[in-house]
N, C-alpha and C positions, 0 to 999 in steps of 0.2 A: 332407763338410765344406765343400769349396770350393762347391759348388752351393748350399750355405745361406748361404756366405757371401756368393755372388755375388746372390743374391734380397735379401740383407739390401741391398747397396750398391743394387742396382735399385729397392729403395722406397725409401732413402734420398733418391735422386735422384729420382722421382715426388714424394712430402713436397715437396721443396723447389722442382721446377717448377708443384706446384699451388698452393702460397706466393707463390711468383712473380706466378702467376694473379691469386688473389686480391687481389693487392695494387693492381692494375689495374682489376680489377672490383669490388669491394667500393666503397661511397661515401667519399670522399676523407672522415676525422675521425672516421671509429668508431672504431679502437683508441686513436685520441687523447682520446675523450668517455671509454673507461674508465680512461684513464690518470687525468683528471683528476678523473673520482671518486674514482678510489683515492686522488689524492693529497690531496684534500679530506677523504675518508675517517678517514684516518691524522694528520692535524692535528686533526683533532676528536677521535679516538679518544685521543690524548698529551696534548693541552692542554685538551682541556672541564672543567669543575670536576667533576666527579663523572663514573663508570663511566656507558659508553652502549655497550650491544652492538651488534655489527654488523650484525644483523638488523633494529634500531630505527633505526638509520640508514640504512640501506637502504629499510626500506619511507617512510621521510620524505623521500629522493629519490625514488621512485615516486609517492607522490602528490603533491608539487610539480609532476612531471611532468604527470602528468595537469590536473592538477586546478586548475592555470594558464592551459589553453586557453582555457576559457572557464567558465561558472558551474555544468553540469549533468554535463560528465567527469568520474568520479570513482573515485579508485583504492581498495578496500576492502582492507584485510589479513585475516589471519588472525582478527582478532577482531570483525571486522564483516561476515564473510560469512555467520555463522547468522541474524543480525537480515536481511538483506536476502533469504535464502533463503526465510527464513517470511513476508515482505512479498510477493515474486512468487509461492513456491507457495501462499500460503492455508493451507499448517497450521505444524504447531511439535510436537517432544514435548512432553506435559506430562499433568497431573491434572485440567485443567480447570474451573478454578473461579475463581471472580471474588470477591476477596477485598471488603471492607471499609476504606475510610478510618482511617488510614495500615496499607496490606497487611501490613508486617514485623510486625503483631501477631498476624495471622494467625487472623483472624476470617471464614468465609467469609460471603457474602452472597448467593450462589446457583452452583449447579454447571451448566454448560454441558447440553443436553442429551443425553443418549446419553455421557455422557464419562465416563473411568474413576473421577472421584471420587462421581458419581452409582450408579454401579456397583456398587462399595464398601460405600454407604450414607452418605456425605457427606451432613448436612442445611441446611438455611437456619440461621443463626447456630451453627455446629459452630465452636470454633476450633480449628486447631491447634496443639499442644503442641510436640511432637516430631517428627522424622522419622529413623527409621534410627538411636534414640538421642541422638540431638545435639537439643537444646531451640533451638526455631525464635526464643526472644529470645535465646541464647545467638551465632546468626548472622549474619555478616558481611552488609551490602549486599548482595543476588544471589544468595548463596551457595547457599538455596533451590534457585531457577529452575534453576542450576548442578548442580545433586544431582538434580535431577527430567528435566534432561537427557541424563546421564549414564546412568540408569538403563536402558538396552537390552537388554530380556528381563528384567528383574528387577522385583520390586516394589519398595514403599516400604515399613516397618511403621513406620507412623504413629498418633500417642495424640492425642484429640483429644477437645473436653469440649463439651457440649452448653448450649445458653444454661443448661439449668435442673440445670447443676454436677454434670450425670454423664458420669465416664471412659469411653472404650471404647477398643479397638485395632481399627484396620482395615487391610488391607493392600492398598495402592493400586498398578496396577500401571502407570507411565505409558505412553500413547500415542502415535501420529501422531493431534493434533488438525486439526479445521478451523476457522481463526482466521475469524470469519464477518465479511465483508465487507459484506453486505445486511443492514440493520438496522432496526428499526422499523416494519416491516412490522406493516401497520394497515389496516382500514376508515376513511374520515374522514368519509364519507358514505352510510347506508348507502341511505338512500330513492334517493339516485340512482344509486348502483352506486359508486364513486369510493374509491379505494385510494391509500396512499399508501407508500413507502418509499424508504429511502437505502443509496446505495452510497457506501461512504467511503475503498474505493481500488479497484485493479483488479488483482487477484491471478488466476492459471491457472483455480482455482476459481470464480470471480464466476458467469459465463456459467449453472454448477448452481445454483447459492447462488439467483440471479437466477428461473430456473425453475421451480424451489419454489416458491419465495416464489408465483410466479404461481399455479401451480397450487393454491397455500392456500384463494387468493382464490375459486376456483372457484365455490364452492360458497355463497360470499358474492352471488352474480350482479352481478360487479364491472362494470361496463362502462365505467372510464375512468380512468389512472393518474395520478398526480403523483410522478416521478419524482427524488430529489434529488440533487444531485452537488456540492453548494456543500459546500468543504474540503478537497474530495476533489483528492489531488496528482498522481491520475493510477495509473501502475502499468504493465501488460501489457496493450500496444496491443493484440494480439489478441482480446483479452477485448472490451475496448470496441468494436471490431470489430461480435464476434458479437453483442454487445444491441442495437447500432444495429441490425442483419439482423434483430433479433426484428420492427423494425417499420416495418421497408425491403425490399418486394419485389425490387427490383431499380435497377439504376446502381449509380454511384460509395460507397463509403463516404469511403476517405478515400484519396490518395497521398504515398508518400515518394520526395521525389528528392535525391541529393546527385552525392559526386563521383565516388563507385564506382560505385553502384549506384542504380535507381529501380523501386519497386515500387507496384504496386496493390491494391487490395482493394476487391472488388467484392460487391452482394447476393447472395445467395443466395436464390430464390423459397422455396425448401423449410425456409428457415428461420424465415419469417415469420409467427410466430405470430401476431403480434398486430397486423397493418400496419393495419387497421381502426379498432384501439384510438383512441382520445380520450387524448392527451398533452399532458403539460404538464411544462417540466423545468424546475426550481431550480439558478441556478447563483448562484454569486459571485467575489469579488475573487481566492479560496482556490481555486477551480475551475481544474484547469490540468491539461496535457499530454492523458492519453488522456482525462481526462474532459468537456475542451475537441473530441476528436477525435467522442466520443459525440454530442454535445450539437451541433457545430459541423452535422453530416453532418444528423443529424434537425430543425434549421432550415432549412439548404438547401436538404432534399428535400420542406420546408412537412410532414412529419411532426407536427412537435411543435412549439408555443407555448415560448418562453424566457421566465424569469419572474427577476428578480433583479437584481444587478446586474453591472458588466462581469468576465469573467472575467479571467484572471490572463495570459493570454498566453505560453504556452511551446508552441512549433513546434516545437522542436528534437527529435528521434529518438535515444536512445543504443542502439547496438551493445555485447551483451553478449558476455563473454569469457570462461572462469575459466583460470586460469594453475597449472599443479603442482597436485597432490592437493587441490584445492577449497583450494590456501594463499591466492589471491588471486581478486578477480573486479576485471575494468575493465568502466567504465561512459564508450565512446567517442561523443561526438555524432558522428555519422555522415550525417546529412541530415536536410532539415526536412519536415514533414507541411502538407500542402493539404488542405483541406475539399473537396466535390466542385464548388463553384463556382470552385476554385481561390485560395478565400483563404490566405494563409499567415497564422499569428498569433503569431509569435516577436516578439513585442516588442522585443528588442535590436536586430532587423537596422536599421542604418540609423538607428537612434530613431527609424523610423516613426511609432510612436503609444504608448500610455502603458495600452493594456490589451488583450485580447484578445476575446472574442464581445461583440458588444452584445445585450442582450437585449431581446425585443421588447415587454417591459413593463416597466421600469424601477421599483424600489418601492424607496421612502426607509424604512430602516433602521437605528437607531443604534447607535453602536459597542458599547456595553453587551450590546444585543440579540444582536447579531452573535457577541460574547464567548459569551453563555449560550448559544446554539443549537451554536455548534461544540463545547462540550463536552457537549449532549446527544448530540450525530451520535455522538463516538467512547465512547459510551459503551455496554456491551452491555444487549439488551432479555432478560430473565429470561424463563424458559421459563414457558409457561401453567401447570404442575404449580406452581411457586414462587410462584406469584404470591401467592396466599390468605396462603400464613405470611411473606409481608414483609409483606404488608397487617397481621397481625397484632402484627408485631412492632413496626410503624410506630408502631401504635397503644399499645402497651404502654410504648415509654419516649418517646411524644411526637415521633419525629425521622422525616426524612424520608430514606428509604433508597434509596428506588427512582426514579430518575432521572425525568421527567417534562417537556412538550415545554413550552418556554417559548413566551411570545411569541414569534409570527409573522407578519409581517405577507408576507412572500413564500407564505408556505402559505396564507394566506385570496385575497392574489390570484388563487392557482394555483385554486383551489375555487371561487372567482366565476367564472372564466371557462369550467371545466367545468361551469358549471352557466347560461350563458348570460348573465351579466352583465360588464360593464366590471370592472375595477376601481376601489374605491375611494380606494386613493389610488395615486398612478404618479409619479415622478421624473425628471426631465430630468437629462440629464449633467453636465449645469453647476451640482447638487445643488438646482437650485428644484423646486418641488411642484406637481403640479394634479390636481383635482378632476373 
């Protein structure tokens, strides 16, 4: 007894000389900073006009915190980390299928390919009814997507009525999708070899998504790409990284230096598929972060022709984090990215300048246009199997269903100059024209 008492006084007294410590070496205001949460806390929690749980005030101190440094930190909660999971990895659970204008009616308009509603036997205008019992107009905003994510190892038994008003049941059972990133992969040319496609952000996946796509072309005897990244907000530097490598032997890609830390990213010979290839990339005002990194590295190393207008200018790097059981992720700027000639292109630093890549062919563009092309970018290309019955269906009530490339006039520059001519019309900064 006296021996456990005397070990109890001997940690007593440890506790309170490492308190001591602490008190000394810890930075003079940190228990003072929670003090005065709490006490902010607790006047809001008594006097707000209405119940606010602790947790919702909490996470609105967190992202204040963060998300006051500067315009690109950014603290996600609990309910904004599955959107931003499926933005970096490239897929998402779900059924796979691309609804119809306005979706909560739940009309599909074609199934992903390879995906679990194709599977099933989902067809081109199948609507659905039901899922799991509960009638899909009967459902709240979300509530869907919500139920389709939820379902881990389970199916769905879903009722669902075919344009020409017959019932069926299928039981769908959802997946890990791949949210596809490369879209619109096409021939634009075929006499001269000349392909063209868009990346519309840059998820873990792209680099595969990207590969594909190439190898599609193969057999098309494509010999020259038009590569688009105009909207595109960027994503996972690495990714952009590895495309730039598809057609960069070797030097610099791209560098990041800040206050901690400074990293490189160098070619890789063995990754260069296509350094021969004939490039041409589409950027605009929307082109920003890794896709400015892409775009920036394959001008520099005289790669690729830039076609479009100035990019958006984001240099800034964020350092990823996630915090407790995937409750939170921080999104910290941690230092800026350099092109390999050493440009930096964060536009804030300094108010240096007012955009970021200039491109080496500047093409006059009107806002209108600009509007239609970026909602053709984010819009998905229907698998070859689908195509015949939207075509058909197009035709049977008159409307046009299937997304379709508007005016362009940055894609005809890009195709004139892969094919040995000027362009026809090209823009100076200062918004005048020439010929």
């Amino acid at each position: 007894m006296k021996r456990d008492l005397l070990h109890l006084v001997i940690g007593l007294l440890c506790g309170l000389l490492v308190a001591g410590i602490l008190r000394f070496v810890l930075p003079a205001g940190g228990e003072a900073d929670v003090v005065r949460y709490r006490e902010v806390r607790d006047f809001v929690r008594a006097n707000y006009v209405r119940d606010v749980s602790d947790q919702t005030l909490l996470d609105g101190a967190l992202h204040g915190m963060v998300e006051g440094l500067d315009r690109y930190s950014r603290f996600l909660d609990r309910s904004q980390v599955a959107d931003f999971e499926r933005e970096t990895g490239g897929q998402y659970r779900g059924i796979g299928v691309v609804f119809r204008d306005p979706p909560r009616e739940g009309q599909v308009l074609f199934c992903l390919a390879g995906s679990p509603a194709e599977r099933a036997g989902v067809r081109v205008g199948d609507r659905l009814v039901s899922v799991d019992g509960a009638r899909l107009a009967d459902l709240p905003e979300g509530e869907l997507a919500r139920r389709v994510s939820a379902a881990v190892g389970a199916s769905l038994d879903t009722v669902v009525v075919s344009r020409d008003g017959v019932e069926r049941s299928v039981r769908i059972e959802p997946l890990e999708i791949v949210d596809p990133t490369v879209r619109h992969a096409r021939v634009v040319d075929r006499e001269r070899g000349i392909a063209y496609l868009a990346i519309t952000s840059f998820s873990h996946r792209t680099p595969e998504e990207f590969d594909q796509a190439l190898d599609a072309f193969a057999h098309d005897g494509v010999r020259g790409l038009i590569l688009d990244v105009r909207g595109n907000p960027g994503g996972v530097l690495a990714s952009a990284v590895r495309i730039a490598n598809r057609f960069l032997d070797e030097g610099a890609v791209v560098t990041t230096e800040g206050r901690a830390e400074n990293s490189a990213y160098d070619a890789s010979p063995g990754e260069a598929r296509y350094a021969k290839m004939p490039l041409v990339v589409l950027i605009d005002g929307d082109s920003a972060s890794a896709s400015e990194v892409l775009a920036g590295a394959l001008q520099d190393h005289r790669a690729a022709v830039l076609v479009g207008s100035p990019s958006y200018g984001k240099g800034m790097v964020q350092k990823i984090r996630t915090f407790g059981e995937h409750d939170a992720i921080v999104k910290l700027t941690s230092s800026y990215y350099y092109t390999p000639s050493h440009r930096n292109l964060e536009r804030t630093v300094d108010k240096a300048w007012a955009y970021g890549l200039v491109p080496d062919f500047a093409v006059e563009t009107s806002a209108a246009d600009r509007k239609r092309l970026h909602a053709f970018l984010a819009s998905h290309s229907p698998p070859p199997g689908a195509l015949d019955e939207l075509r058909r269906w197009e035709r049977e009530e008159g409307v046009a269903l299937v997304a379709t490339p508007p005016n362009d006039r940055d894609l005809d520059a890009a195709l004139a100059l892969l094919c040995g001519r000027r362009p026809a019309l090209v823009a100076s900064l200062d918004g005048s024209a020439t010929r």
